[in-house]
C-alpha positions as CSV (number, residue, x, y, z in Angstrom):
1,X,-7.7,304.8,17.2
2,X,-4.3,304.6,16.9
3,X,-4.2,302.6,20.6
4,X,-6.5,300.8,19.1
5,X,-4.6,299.6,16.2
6,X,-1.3,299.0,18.4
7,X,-3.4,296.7,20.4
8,X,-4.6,294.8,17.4
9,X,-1.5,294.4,16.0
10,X,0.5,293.4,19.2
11,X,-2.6,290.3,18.5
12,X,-0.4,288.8,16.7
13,X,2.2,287.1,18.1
14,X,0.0,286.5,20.7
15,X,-1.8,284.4,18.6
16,X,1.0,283.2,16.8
17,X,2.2,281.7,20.3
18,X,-1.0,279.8,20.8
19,X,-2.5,282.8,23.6
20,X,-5.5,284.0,24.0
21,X,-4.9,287.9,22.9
22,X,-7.8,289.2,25.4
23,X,-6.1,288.2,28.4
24,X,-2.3,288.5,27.4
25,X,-2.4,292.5,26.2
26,X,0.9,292.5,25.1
27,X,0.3,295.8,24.2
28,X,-0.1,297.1,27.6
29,X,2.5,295.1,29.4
30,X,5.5,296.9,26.8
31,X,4.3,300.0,27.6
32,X,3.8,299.5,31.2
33,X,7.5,297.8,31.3
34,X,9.2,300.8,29.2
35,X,7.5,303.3,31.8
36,X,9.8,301.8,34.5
37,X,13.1,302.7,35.7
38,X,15.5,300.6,37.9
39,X,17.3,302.4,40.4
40,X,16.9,305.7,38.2
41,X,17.9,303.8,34.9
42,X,16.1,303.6,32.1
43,X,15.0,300.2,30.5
44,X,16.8,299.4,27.4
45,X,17.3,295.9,26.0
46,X,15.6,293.5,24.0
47,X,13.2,290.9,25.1
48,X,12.5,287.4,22.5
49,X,8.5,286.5,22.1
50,X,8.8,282.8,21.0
51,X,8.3,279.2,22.3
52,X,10.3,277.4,24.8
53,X,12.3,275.3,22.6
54,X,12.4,277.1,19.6
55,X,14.7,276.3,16.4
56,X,16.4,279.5,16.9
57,X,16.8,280.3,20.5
58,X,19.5,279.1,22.3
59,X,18.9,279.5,26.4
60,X,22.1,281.0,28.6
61,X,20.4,280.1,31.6
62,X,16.4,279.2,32.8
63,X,14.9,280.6,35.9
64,X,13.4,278.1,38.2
65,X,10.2,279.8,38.4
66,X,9.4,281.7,35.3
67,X,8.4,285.7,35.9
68,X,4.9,286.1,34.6
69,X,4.9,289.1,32.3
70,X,2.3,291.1,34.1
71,X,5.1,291.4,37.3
72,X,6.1,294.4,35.5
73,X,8.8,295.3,37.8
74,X,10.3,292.3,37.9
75,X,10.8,291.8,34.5
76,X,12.2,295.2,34.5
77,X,14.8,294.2,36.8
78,X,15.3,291.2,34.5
79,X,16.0,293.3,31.4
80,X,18.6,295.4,33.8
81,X,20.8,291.8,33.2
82,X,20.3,292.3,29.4
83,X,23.3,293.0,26.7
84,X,23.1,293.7,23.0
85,X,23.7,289.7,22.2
86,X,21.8,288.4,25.8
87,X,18.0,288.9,25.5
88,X,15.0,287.8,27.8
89,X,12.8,285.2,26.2
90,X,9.3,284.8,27.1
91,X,6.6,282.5,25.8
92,X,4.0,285.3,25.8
93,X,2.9,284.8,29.5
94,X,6.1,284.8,31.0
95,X,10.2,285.0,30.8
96,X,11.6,282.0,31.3
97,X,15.3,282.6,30.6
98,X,18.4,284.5,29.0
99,X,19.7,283.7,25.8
100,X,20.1,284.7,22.4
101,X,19.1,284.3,18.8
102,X,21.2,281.6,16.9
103,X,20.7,279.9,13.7
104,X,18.8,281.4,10.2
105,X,15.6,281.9,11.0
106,X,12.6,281.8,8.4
107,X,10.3,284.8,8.5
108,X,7.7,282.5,6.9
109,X,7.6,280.5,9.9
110,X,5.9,284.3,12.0
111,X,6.8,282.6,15.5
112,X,9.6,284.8,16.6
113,X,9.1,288.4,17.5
114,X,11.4,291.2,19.4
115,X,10.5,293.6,21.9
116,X,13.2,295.8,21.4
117,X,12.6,298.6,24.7
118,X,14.8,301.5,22.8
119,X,14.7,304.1,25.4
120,X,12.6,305.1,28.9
121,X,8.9,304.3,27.3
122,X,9.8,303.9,23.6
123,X,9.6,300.1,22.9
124,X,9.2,298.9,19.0
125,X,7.8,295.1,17.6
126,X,10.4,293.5,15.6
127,X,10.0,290.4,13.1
128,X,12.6,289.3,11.1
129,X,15.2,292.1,11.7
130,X,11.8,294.7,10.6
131,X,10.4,297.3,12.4
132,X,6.5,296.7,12.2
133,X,5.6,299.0,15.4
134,X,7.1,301.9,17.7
135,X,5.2,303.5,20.4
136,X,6.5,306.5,22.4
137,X,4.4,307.3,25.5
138,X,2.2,304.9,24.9
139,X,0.8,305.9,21.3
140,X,2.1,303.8,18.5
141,X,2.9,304.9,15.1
142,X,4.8,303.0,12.1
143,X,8.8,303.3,12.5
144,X,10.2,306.4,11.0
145,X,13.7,306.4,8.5
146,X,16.2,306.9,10.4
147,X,18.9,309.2,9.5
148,X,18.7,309.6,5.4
149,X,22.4,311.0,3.7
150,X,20.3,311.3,0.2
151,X,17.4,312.9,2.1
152,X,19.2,315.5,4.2
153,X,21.4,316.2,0.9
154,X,18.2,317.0,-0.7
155,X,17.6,319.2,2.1
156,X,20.2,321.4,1.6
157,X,20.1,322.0,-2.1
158,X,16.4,322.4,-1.9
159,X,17.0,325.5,1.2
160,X,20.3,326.8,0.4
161,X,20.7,325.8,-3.0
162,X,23.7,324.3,-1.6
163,X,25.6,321.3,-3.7
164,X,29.1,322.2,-3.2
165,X,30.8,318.1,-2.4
166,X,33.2,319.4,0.5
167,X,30.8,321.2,2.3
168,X,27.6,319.2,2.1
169,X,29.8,316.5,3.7
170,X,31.2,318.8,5.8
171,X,27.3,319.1,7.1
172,X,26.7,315.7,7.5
173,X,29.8,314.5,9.1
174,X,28.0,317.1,11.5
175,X,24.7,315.9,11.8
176,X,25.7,312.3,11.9
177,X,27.8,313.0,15.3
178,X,24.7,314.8,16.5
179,X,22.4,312.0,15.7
180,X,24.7,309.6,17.7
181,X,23.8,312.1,21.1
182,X,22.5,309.9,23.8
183,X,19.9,312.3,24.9
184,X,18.8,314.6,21.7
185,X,19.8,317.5,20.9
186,X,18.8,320.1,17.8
187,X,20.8,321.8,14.9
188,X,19.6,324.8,13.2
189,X,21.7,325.5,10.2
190,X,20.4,329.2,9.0
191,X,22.2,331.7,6.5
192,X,21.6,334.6,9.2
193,X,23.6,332.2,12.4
194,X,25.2,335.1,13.3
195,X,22.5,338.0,13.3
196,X,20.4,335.1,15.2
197,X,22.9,334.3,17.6
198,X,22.9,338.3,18.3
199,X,19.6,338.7,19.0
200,X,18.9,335.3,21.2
201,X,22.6,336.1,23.1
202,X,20.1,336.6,26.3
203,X,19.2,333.1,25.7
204,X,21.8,331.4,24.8
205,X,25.9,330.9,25.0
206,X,27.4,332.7,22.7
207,X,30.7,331.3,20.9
208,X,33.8,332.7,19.0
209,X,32.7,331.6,15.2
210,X,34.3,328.0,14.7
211,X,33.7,325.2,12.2
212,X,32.0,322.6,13.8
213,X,33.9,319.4,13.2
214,X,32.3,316.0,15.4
215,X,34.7,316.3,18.2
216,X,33.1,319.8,19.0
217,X,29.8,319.1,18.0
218,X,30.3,316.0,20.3
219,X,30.9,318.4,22.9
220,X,27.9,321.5,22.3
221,X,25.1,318.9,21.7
222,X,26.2,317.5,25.4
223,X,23.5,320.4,26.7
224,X,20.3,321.3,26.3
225,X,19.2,323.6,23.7
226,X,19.6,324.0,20.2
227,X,23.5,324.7,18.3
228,X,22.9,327.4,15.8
229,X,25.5,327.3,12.6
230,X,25.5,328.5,9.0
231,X,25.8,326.7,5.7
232,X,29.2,326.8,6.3
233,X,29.7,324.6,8.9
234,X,30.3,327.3,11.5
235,X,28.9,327.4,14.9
236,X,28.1,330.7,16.8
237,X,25.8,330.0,19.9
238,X,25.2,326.8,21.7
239,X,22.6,326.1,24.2
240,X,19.6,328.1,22.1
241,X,16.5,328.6,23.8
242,X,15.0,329.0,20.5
243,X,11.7,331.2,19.8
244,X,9.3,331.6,17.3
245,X,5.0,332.3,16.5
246,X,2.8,329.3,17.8
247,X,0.6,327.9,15.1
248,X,-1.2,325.0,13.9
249,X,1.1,323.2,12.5
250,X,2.8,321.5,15.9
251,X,2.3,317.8,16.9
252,X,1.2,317.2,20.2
253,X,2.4,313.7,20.3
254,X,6.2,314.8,20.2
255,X,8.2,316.8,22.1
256,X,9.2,320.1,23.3
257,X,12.0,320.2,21.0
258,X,10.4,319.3,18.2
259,X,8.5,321.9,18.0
260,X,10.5,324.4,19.0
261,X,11.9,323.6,16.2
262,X,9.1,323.5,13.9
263,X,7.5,326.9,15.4
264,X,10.9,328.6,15.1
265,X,11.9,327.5,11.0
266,X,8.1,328.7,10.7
267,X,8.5,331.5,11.8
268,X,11.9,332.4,10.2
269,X,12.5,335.0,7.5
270,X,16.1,333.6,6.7
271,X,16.7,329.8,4.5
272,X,16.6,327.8,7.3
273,X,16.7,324.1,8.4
274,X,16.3,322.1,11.4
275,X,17.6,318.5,12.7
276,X,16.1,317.0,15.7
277,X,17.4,314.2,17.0
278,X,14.9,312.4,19.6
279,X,16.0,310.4,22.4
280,X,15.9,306.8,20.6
281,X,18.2,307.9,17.7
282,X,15.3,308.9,15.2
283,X,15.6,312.2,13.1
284,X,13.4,314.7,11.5
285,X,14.7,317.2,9.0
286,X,12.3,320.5,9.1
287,X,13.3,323.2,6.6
288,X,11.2,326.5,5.8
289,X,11.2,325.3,2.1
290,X,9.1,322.2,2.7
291,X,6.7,324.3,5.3
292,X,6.0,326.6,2.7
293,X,5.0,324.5,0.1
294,X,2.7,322.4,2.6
295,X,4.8,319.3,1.7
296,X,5.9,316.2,4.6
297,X,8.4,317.7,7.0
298,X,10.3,314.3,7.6
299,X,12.6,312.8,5.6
């Protein structure tokens, strides 16, 4: 259902550019071209859906013969040329050029969109600087908030009662260097950090105790695994393999980290919360205190 949805929507420009929706399948043709690598490398840049000449796009230079959208490879080896003010633009059927938007644009007008590929097979649909659609392996879903200060604030006062100014910005100074980790990572912030980091020191590197400022945290999210730290601030084990009861509440469509994380605040006896950072930047906030009340896990 939810493929089904993507599909419809991704209809739109389509139609918006004057194609035929059944044979273009934009849909299909994103998630085929985030699937691809190039030489190892993932695909990330952005790729214009509007009509050759339009208002607002201004070319850098045209190809000779335009490279039909369905060469999926080839357009992947186009978007390797790509920078974060040089996009491809493509009527819908094919790319055509480089170039870049220029000029105000009027979202009224609905003839621009962006493909923005985000990371290896994690594309969203753009209009008028809005996320409207991003699908991750293939299954779509509406764009999540990013990274809420208000939200994760929340977070810690509802799960550690904790308000004190120095230290909740202590926190997210903290989690906002995490969230800026190329490839993921996962905190876990739990009054026990130490007694944890004692019983998992088979499965994980343990630390001398140190407040986590974002140089260091910049440094122990670099590896896999969770860092484990207390309400403090301070960090006592780095590289987690984290643990915890299976159950019903985990999400097939995300990742083992995730729900790692989600089994592992489940199953925790201790105030305890979680921040996973996914590949493309997005964050979830899991704390015991919401899973116990049944409530939304994501801020």
């Amino acid at each position: 259902m939810l493929r089904a949805a993507g599909k419809t929507l991704l209809d739109t420009p389509a139609q918006a550019l004057g194609l035929d929706p059944v044979t273009t399948k934009l849909f299909a043709t994103c998630n085929t071209i985030s699937s691809l690598r190039y030489e190892g490398a993932e695909g990330v840049g952005k790729l214009l859906l509007a009509r050759r000449g339009h208002p607002n796009i201004e070319e850098i230079f045209a190809l000779t013969c335009p490279t039909e959208l369905t060469d999926y490879r080839a357009v992947r080896k186009l978007l390797e040329m790509t920078t974060p003010d040089v996009h491809l633009l493509a009527d819908g059927e094919s790319v055509y050029a480089l170039g870049r938007q220029v000029g105000h644009y009027d979202a009224v007008r609905e003839d621009l969109f962006v493909i923005d590929f985000v990371t290896h097979y994690s594309w969203e649909l753009q209009h008028a600087n809005h996320v409207l659609l991003r699908s991750h392996y293939g299954l779509p879903g509406l764009p999540r908030t990013r990274l809420s200060r208000t939200g994760f604030r929340r977070a810690l006062k509802r799960t550690f009662g904790l308000t004190d100014p120095p230290k909740v910005e202590r926190l997210w100074e903290v989690v906002l260097e995490a969230s800026r980790q190329k490839h993921g990572t996962l905190l876990v912030i739990t009054t026990e950090a130490l007694a944890e980091a004692d019983r998992l020191k088979l499965q994980c590197t343990l630390i001398e105790p140190v407040p986590l400022t974002p140089l260091i945290t910049r440094l122990v999210t670099s590896i896999d695994g969770a860092v484990l730290l207390d309400p403090e601030g301070y960090c006592y084990s780095i590289g987690v393999i984290l643990d915890g009861r299976a159950s019903g509440r985990g999400d097939s469509t995300r990742g083992a980290r995730y729900n790692s994380a989600l089994r592992y605040v489940e199953s925790s006896d201790y105030p305890c919360l979680a921040v996973v950072v996914s590949e493309d930047g997005l964050v979830d906030v899991i704390t015991s205190e919401k899973l116990a009340n049944g409530k939304e896990m994501k801020e």
